[in-house]
C-alpha atoms as a printed R data frame, in Angstrom:
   type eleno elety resid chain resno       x      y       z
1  ATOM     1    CA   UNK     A     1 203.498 57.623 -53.127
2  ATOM     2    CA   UNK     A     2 199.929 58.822 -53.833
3  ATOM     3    CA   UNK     A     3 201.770 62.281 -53.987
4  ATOM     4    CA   UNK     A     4 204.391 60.981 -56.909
5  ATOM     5    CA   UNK     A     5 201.151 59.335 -58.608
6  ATOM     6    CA   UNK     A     6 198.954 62.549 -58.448
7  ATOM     7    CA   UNK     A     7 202.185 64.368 -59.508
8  ATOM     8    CA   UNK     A     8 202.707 62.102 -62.924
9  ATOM     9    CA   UNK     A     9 199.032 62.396 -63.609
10 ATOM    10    CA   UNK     A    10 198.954 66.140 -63.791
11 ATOM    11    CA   UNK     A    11 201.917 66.601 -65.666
12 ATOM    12    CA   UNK     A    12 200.189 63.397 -68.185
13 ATOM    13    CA   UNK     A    13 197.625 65.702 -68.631
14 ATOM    14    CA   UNK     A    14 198.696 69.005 -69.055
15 ATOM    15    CA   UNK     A    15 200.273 70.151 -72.343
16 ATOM    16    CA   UNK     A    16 201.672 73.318 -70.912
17 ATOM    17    CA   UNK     A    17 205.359 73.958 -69.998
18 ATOM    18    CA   UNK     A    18 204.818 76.683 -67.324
19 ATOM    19    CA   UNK     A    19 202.204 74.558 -65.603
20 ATOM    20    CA   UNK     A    20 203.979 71.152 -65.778
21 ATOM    21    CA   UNK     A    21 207.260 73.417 -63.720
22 ATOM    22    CA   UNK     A    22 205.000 74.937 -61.556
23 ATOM    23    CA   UNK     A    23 203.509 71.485 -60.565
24 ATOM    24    CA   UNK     A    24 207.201 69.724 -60.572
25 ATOM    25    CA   UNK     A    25 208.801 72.862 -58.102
26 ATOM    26    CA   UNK     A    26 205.204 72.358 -55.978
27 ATOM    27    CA   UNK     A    27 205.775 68.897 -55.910
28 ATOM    28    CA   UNK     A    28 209.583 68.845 -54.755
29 ATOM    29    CA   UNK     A    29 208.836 71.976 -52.782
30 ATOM    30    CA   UNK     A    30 206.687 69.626 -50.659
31 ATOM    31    CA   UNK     A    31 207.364 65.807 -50.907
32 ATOM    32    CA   UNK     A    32 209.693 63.927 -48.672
33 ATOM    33    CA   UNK     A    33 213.419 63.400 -49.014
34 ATOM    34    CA   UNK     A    34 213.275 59.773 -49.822
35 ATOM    35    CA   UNK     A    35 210.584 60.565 -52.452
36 ATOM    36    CA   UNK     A    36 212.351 63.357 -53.925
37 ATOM    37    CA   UNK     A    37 215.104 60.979 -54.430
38 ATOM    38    CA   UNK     A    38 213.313 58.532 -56.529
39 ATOM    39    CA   UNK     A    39 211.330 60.808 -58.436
40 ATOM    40    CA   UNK     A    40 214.370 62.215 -59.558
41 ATOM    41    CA   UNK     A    41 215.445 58.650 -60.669
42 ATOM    42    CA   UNK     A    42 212.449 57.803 -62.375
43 ATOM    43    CA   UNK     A    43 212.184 60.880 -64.251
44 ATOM    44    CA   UNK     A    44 215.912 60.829 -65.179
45 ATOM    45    CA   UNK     A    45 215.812 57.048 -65.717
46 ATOM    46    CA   UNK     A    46 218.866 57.434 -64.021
47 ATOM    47    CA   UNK     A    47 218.650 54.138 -61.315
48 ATOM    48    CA   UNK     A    48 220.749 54.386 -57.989
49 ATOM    49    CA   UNK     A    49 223.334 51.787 -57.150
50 ATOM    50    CA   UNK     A    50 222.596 49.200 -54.750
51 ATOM    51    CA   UNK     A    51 225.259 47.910 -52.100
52 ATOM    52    CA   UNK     A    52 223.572 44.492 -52.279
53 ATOM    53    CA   UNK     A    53 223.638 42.390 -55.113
54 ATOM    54    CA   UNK     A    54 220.773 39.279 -55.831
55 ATOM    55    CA   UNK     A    55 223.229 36.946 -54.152
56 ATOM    56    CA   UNK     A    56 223.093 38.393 -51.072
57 ATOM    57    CA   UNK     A    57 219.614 39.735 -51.134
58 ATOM    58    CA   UNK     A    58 218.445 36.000 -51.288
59 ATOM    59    CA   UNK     A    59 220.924 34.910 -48.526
């Protein structure tokens, strides 16, 4: 996560398209699978679909 965090900082502060690609290929280049996933999702705002509903997550 600190990764991800360090990640959306840098590209916060840079104004630059090259550099912001550059640290987004570094980034996926070297994070996990599971984080790759949801960085995807957040930067997308695209949310995966759960197989568990509220119901049955507070069963």
């Amino acid at each position: 996560m600190k990764k991800f965090a360090d990640l959306f900082l840098n590209l916060d502060r840079s104004n630059k398209t090259n550099t912001k690609v550059a640290l987004l290929k570094k980034y996926f280049q070297e994070a996990d699978s599971d984080d790759k996933f949801w960085a995807l999702a957040l930067f997308t705002g695209r949310r995966p679909s759960f197989k568990v509903n509220s119901t049955q997550m507070r069963a």
